[in-house]
DRENPA-3360 file (N, C-alpha, C; in nm, 2 decimals, always signed):
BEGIN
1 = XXXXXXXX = +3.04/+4.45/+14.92/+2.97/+4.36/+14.83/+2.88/+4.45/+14.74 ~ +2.86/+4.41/+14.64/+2.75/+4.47/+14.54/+2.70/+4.39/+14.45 ~ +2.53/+4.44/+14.51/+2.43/+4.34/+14.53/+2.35/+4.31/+14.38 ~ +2.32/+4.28/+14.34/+2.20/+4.30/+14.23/+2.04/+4.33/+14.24 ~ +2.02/+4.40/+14.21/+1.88/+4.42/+14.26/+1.75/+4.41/+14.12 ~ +1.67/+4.28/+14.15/+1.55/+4.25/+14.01/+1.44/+4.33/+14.11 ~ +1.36/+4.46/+14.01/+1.30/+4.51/+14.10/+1.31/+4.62/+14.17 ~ +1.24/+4.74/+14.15/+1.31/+4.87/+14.22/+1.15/+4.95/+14.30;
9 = XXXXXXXX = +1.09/+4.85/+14.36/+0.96/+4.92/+14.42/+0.99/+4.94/+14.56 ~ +0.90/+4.90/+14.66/+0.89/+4.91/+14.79/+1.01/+4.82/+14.87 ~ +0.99/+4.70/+14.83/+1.11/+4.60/+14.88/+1.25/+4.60/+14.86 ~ +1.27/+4.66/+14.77/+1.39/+4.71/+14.66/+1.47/+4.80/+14.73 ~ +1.35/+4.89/+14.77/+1.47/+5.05/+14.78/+1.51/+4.99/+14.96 ~ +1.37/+4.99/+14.99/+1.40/+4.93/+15.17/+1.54/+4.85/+15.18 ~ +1.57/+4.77/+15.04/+1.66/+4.68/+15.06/+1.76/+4.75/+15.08 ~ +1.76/+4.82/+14.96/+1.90/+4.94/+14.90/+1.91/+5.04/+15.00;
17 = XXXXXXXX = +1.89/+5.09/+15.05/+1.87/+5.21/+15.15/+1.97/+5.14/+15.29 ~ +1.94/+5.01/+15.35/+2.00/+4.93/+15.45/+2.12/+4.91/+15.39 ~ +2.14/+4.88/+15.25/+2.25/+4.80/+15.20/+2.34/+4.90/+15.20 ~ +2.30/+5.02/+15.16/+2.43/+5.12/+15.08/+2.47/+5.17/+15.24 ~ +2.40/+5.20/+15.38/+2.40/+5.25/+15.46/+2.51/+5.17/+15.51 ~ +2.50/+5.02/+15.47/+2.61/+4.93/+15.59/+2.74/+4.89/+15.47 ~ +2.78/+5.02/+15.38/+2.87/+5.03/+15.28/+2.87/+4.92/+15.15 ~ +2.76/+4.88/+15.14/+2.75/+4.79/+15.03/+2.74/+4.90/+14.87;
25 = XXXXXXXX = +2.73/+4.81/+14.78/+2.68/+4.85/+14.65/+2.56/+4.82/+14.63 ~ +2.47/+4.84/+14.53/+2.36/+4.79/+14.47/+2.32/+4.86/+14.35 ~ +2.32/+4.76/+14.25/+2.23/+4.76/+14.10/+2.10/+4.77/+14.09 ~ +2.02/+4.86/+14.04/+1.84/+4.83/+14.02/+1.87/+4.80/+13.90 ~ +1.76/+4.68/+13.88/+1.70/+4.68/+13.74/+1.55/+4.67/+13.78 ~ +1.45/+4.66/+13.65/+1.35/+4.64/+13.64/+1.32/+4.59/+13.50 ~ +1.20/+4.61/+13.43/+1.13/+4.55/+13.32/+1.17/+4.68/+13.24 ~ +1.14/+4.78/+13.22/+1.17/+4.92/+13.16/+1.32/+4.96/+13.12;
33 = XXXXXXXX = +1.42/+4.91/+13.22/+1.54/+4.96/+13.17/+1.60/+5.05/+13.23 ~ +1.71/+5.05/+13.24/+1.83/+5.15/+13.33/+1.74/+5.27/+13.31 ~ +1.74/+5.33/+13.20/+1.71/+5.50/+13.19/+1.54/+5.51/+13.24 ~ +1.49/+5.42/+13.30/+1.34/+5.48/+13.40/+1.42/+5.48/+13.52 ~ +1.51/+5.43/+13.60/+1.56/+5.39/+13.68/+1.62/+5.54/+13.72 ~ +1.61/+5.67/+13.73/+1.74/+5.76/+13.71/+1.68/+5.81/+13.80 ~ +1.58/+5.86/+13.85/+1.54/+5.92/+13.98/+1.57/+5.82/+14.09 ~ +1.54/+5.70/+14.11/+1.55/+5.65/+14.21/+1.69/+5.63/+14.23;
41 = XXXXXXXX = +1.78/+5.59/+14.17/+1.97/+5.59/+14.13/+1.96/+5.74/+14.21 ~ +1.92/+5.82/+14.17/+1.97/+5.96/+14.23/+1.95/+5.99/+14.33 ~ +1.80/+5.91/+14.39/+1.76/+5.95/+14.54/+1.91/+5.86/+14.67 ~ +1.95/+5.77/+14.62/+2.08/+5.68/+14.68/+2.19/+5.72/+14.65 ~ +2.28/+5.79/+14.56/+2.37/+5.84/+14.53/+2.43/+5.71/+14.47 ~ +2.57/+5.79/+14.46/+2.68/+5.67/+14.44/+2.70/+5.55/+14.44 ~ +2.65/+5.48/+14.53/+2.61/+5.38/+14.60/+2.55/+5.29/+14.52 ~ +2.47/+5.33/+14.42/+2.36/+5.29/+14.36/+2.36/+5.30/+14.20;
49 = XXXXXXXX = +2.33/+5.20/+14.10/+2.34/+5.22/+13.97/+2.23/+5.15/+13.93 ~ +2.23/+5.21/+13.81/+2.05/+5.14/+13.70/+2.15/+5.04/+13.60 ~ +2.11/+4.94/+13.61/+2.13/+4.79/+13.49/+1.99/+4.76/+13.43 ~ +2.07/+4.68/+13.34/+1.93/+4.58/+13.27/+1.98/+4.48/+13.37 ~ +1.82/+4.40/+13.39/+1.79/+4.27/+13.46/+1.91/+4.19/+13.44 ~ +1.92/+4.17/+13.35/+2.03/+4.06/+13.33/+2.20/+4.09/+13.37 ~ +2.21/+4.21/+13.37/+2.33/+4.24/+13.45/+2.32/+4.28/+13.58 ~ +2.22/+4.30/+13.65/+2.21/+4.28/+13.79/+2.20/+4.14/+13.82;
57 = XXXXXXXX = +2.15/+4.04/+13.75/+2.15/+3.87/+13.71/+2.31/+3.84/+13.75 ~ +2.40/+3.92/+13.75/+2.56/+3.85/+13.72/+2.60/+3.91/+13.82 ~ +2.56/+3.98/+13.89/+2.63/+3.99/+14.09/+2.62/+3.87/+14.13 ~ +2.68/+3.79/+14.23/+2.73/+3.74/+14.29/+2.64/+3.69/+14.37 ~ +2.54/+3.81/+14.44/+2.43/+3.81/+14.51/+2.32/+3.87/+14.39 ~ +2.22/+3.88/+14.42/+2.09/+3.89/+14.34/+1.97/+3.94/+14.48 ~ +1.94/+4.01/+14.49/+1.77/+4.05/+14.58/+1.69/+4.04/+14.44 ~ +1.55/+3.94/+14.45/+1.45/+3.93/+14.39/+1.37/+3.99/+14.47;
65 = XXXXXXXX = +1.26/+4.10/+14.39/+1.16/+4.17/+14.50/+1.07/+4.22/+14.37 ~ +0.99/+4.14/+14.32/+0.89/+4.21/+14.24/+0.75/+4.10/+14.30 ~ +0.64/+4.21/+14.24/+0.53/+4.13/+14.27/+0.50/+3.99/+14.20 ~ +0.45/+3.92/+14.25/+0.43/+3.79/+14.21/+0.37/+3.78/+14.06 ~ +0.30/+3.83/+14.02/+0.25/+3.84/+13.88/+0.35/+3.88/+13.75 ~ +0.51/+3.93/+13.84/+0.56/+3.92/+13.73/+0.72/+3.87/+13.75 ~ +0.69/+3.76/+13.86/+0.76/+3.65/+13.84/+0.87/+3.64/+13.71 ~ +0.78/+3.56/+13.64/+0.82/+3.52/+13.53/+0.89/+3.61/+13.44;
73 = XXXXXXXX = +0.86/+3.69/+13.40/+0.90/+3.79/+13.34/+1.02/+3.84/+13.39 ~ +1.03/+3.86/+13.52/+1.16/+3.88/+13.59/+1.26/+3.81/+13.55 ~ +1.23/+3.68/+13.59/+1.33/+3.56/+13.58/+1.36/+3.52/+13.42 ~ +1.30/+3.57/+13.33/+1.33/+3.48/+13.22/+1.43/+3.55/+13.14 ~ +1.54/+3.46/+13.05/+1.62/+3.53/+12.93/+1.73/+3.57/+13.03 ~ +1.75/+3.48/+13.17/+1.85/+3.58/+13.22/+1.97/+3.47/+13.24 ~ +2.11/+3.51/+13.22/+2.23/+3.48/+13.15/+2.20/+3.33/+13.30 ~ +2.29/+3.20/+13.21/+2.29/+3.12/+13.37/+2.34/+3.14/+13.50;
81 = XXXXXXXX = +2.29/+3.05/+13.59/+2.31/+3.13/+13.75/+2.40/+3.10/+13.74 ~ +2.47/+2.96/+13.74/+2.59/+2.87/+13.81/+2.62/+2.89/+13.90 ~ +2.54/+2.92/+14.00/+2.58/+2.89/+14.12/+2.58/+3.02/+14.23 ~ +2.49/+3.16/+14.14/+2.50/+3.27/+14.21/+2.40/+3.25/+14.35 ~ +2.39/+3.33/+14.44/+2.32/+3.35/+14.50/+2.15/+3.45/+14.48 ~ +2.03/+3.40/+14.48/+1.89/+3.47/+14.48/+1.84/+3.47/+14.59 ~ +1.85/+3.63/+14.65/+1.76/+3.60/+14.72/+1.63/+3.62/+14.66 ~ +1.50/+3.55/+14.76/+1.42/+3.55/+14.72/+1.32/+3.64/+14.85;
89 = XXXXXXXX = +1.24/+3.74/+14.83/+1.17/+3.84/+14.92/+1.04/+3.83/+14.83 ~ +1.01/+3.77/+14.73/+0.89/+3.78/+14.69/+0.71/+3.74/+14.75 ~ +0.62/+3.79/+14.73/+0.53/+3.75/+14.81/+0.42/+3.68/+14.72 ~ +0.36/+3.54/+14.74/+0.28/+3.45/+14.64/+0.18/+3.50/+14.63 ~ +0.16/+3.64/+14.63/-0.04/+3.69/+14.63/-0.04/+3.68/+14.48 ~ -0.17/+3.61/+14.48/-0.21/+3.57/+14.29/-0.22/+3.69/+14.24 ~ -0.26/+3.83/+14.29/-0.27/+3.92/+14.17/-0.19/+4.01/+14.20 ~ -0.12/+4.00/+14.35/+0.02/+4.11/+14.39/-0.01/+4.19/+14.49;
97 = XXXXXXXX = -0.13/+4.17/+14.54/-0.20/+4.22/+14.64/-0.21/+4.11/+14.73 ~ -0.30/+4.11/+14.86/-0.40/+4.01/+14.91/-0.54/+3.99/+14.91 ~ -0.58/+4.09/+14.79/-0.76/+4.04/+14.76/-0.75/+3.94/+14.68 ~ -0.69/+3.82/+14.65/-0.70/+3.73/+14.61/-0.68/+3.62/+14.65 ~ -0.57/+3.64/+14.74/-0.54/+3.52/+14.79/-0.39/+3.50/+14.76 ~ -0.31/+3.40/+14.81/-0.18/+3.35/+14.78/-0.18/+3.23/+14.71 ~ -0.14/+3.20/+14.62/-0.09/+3.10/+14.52/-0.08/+2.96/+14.62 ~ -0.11/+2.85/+14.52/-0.12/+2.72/+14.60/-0.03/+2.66/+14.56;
105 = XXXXXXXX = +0.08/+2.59/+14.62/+0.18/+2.52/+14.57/+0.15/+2.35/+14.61 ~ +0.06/+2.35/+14.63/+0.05/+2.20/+14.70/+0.14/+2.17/+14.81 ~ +0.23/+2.08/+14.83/+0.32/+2.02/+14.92/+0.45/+2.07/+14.88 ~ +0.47/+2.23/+14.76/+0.59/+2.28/+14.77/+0.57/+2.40/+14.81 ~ +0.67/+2.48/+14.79/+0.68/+2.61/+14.87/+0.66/+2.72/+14.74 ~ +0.66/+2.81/+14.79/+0.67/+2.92/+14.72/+0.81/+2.97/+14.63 ~ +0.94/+2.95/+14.74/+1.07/+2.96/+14.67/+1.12/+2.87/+14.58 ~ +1.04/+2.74/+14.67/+1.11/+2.57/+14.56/+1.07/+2.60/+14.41;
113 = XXXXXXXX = +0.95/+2.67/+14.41/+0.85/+2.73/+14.26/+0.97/+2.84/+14.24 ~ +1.01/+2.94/+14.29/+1.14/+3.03/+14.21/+1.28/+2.92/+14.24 ~ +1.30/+2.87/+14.23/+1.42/+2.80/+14.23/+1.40/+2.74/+14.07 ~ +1.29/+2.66/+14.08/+1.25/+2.57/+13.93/+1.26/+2.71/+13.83 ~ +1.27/+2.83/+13.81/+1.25/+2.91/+13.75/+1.39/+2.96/+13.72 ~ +1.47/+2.94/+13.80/+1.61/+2.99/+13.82/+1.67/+2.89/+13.80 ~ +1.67/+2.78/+13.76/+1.80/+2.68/+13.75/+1.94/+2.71/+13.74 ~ +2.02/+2.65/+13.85/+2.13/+2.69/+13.91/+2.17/+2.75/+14.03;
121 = XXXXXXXX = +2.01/+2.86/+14.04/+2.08/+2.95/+14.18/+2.08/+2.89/+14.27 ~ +2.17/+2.93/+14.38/+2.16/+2.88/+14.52/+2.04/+2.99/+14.56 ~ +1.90/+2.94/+14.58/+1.79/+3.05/+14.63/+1.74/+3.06/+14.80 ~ +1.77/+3.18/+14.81/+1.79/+3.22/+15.02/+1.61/+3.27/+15.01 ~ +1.62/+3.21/+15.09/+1.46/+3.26/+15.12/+1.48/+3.40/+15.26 ~ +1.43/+3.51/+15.24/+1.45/+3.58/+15.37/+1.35/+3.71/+15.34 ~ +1.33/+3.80/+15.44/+1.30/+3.92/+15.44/+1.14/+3.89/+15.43 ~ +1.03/+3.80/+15.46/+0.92/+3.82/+15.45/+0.85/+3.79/+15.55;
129 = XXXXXXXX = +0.91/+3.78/+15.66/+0.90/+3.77/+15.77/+0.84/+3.92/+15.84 ~ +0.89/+4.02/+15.77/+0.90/+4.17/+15.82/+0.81/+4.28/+15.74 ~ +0.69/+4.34/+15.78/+0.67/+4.47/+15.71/+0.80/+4.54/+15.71 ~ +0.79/+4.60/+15.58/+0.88/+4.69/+15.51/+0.90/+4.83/+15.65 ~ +0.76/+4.85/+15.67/+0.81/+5.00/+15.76/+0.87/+4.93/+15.90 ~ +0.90/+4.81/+15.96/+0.94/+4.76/+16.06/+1.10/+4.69/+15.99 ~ +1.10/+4.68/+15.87/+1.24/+4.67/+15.84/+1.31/+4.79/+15.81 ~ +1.26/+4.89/+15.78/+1.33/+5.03/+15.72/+1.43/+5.11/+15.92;
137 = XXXXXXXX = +1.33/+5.05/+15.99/+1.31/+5.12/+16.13/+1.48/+5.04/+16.15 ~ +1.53/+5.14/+16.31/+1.64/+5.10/+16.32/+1.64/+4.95/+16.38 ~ +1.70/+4.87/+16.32/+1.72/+4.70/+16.39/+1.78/+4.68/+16.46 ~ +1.85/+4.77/+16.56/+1.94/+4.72/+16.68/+1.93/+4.80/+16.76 ~ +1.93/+4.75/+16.89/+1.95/+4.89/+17.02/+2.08/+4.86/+17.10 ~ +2.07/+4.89/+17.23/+2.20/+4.84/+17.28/+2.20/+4.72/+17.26 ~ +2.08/+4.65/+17.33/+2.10/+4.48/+17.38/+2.07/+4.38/+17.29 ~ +2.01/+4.44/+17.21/+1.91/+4.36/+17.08/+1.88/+4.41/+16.96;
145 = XXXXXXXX = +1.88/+4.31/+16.87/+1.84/+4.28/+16.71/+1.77/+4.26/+16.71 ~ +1.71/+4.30/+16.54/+1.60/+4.26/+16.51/+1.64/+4.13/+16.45 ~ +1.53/+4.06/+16.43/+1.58/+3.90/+16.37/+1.50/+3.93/+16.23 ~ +1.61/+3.88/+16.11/+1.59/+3.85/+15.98/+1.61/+3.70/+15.98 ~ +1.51/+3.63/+15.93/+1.49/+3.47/+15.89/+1.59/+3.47/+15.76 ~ +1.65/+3.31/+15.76/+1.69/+3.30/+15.64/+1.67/+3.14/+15.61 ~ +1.62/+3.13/+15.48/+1.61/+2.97/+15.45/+1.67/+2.96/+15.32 ~ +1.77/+2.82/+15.35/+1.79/+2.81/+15.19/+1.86/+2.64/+15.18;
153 = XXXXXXXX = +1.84/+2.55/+15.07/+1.89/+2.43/+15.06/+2.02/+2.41/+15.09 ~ +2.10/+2.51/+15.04/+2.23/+2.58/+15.04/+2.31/+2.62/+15.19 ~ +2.37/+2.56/+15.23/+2.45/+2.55/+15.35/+2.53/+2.70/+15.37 ~ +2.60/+2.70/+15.26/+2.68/+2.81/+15.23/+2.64/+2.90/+15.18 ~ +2.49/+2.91/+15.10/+2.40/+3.06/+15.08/+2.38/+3.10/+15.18 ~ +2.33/+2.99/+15.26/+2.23/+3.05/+15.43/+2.32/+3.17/+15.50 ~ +2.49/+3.11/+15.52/+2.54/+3.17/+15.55/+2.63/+3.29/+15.52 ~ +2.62/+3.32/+15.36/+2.66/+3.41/+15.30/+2.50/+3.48/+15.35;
161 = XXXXXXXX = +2.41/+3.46/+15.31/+2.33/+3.60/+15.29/+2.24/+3.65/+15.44 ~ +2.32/+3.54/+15.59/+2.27/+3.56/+15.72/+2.42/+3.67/+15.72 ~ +2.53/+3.63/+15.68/+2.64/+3.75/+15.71/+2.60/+3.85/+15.65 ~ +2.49/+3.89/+15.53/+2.48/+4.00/+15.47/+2.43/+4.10/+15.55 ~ +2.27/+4.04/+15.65/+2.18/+4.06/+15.72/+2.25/+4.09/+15.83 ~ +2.33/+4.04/+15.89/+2.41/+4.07/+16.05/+2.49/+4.23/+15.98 ~ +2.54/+4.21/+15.90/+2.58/+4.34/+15.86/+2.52/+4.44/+15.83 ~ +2.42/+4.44/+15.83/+2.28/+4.58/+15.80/+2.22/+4.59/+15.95;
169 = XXXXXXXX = +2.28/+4.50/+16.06/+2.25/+4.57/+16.19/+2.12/+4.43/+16.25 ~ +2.12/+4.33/+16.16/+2.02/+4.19/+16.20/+2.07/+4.09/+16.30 ~ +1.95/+4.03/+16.36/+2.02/+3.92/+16.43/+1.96/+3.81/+16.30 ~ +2.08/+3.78/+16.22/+1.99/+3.66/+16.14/+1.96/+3.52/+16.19 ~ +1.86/+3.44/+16.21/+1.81/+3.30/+16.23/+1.78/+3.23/+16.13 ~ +1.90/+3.08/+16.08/+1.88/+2.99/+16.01/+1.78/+2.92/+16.05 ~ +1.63/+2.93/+15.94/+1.55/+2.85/+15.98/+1.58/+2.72/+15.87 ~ +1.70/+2.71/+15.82/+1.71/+2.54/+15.75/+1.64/+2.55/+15.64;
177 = XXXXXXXX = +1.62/+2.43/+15.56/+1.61/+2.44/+15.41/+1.44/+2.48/+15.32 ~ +1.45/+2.53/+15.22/+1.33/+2.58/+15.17/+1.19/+2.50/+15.20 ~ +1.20/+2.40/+15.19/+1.09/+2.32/+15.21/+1.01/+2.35/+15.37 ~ +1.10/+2.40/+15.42/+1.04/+2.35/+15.57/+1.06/+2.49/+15.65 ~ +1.18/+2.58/+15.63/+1.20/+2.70/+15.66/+1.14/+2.78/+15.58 ~ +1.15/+2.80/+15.46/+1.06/+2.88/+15.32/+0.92/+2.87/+15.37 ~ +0.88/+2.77/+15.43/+0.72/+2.74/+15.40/+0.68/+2.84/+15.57 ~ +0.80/+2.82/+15.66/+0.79/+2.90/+15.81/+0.73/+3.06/+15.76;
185 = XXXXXXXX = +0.83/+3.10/+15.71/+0.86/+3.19/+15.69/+0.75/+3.32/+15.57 ~ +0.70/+3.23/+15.45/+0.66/+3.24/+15.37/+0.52/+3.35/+15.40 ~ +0.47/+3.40/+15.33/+0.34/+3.48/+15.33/+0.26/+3.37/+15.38 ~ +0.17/+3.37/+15.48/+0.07/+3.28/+15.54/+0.14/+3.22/+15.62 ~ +0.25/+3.22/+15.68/+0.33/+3.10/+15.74/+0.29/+3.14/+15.87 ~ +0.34/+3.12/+15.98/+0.34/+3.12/+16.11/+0.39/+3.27/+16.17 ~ +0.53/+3.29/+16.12/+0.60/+3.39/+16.13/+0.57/+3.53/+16.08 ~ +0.50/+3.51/+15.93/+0.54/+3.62/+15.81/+0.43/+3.74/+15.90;
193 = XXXXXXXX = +0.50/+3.84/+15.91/+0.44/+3.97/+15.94/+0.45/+4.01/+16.10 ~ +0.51/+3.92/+16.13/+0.60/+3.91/+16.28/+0.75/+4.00/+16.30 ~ +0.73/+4.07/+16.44/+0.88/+4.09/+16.44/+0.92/+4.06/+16.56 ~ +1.06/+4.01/+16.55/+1.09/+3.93/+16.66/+1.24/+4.07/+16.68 ~ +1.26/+3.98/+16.83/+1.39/+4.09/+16.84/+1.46/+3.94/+16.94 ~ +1.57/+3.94/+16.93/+1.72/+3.85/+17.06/+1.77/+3.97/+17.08 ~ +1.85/+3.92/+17.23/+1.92/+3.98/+17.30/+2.08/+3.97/+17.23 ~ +2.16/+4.04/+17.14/+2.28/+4.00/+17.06/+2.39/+4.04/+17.17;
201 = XXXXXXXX = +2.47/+3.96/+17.20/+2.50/+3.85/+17.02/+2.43/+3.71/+17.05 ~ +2.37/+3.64/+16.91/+2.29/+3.56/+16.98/+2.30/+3.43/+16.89 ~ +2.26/+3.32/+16.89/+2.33/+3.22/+16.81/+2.20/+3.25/+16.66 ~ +2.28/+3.13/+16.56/+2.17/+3.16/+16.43/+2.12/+3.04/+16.42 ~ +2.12/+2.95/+16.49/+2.02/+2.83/+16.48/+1.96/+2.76/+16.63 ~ +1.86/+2.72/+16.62/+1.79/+2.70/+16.70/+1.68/+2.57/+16.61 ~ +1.74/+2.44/+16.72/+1.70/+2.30/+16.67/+1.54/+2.29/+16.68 ~ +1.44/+2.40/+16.75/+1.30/+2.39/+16.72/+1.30/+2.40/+16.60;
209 = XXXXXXXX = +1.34/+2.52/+16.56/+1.32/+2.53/+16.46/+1.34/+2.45/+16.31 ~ +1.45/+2.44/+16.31/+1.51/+2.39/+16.19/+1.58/+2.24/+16.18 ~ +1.61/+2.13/+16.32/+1.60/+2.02/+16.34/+1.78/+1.98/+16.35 ~ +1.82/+2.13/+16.34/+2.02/+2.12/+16.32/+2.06/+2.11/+16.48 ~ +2.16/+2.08/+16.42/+2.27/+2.12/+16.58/+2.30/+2.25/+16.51 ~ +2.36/+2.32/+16.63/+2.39/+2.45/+16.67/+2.55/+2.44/+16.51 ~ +2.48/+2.59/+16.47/+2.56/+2.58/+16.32/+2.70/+2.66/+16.35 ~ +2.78/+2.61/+16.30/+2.95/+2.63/+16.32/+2.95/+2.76/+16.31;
217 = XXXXXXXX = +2.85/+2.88/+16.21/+2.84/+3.00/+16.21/+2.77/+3.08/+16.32 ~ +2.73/+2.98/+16.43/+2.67/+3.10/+16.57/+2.78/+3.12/+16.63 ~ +2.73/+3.21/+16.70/+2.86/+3.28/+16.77/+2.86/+3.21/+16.93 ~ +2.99/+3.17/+16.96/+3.05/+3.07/+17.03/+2.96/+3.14/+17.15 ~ +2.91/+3.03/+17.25/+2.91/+3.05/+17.39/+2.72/+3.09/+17.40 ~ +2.66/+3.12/+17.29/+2.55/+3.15/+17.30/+2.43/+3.05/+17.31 ~ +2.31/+3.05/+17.35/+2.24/+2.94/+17.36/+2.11/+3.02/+17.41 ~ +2.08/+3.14/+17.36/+1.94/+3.18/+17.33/+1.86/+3.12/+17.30;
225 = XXXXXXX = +1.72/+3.14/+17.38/+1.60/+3.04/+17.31/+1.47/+3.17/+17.23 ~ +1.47/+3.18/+17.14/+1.41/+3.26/+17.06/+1.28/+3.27/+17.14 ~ +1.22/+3.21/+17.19/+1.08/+3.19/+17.24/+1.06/+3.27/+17.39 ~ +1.19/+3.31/+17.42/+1.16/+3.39/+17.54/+1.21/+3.55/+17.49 ~ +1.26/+3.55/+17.34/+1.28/+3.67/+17.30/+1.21/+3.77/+17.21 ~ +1.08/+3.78/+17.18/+0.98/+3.84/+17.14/+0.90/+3.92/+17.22 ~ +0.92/+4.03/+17.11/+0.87/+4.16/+17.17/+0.80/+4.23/+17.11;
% end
């Protein structure tokens, strides 16, 4: 697969670095333009190419990872989704830090706010669950995974971008749709800055959680309870 990448900082490369390792591609863009992009393309090899935004916009898949202040700027002028996949890794801190605080959405989420911004995408909420130096670390031992969260409205995003995550070595958990899983998961949420590990192979949903029956995409025969698997 080859991924699109908005964004080439901290979150970006952590991404890229997992992705190209478990044979994937990935595109960086940023605000500046392919040619600032040439050292970091070089530090990945092959693997790895500099776009403008908007043609990393036309992968298939999409990693959003900039700081929240430049949102907008990210997302705007970029070709329609129809229907691609975004993920979304961004964090709501009002000035991109946490000395200010995180953005107030009232009774919406932080991704439902990048979805309204993206018209069209199917938008996966995932990856903010985890410090970067706890996601860069190896995710699997013999017995166990690390667990990557994924939320999204999208039935069939969830499970395109939890197959992505199981393939970089994750145990991914459908927490169900943005409103309610996005908000789990989110900066301030319950979860965000947590690392969980299951015992794999392990199922990807869990009805505390997310209110589903056991999703056609867990793996048969399993019936882990997340709550006894944190370490």
């Amino acid at each position: 697969m080859e991924i699109g990448i908005i964004g080439a900082g901290t979150v970006a490369q952590a991404f890229a670095g997992k992705a190209i390792d478990a044979g994937h591609l990935v595109a960086f863009s940023n605000s500046r333009g392919p040619q600032s992009l040439t050292s970091i393309v070089g530090k990945f090899g092959p693997s790895a190419s500099a776009v403008t935004r908007a043609k990393a916009a036309e992968r298939l898949v999409v990693l959003l990872a900039v700081p929240w202040p430049r949102l907008h700027a990210a997302l705007e002028d970029l070709p329609a989704w129809n229907g691609r996949i975004l993920i979304d890794a961004t964090n709501a801190f009002i000035d991109g830090t946490p000395k200010q605080g995180i953005a107030d959405f009232a009774d919406g989420t932080s991704s439902e706010y990048v979805a309204s911004l993206a018209p069209g995408a199917r938008v996966v909420k995932a990856m903010n669950s985890l410090f970067m130096t706890n996601f860069v670390s190896e995710a699997s031992t013999s017995s166990y995974r690390r667990v990557a969260f994924v939320s999204a409205d999208d039935r069939v995003a969830r499970r395109t971008v939890a197959d992505l995550f199981e393939s970089l070595g994750f145990a991914p958990v459908d927490l169900g749709g943005l409103a309610t899983g996005g908000r789990i998961q989110a900066v301030g949420g319950p979860i965000a800055g947590h690392d969980f590990f299951l015992p794999w192979p392990a199922a990807r949903t869990f009805p505390a959680f997310n209110g589903q029956v056991a999703d056609s995409s867990a793996r048969p025969g399993t019936t882990t309870d997340i709550t006894g698997a944190i370490r």
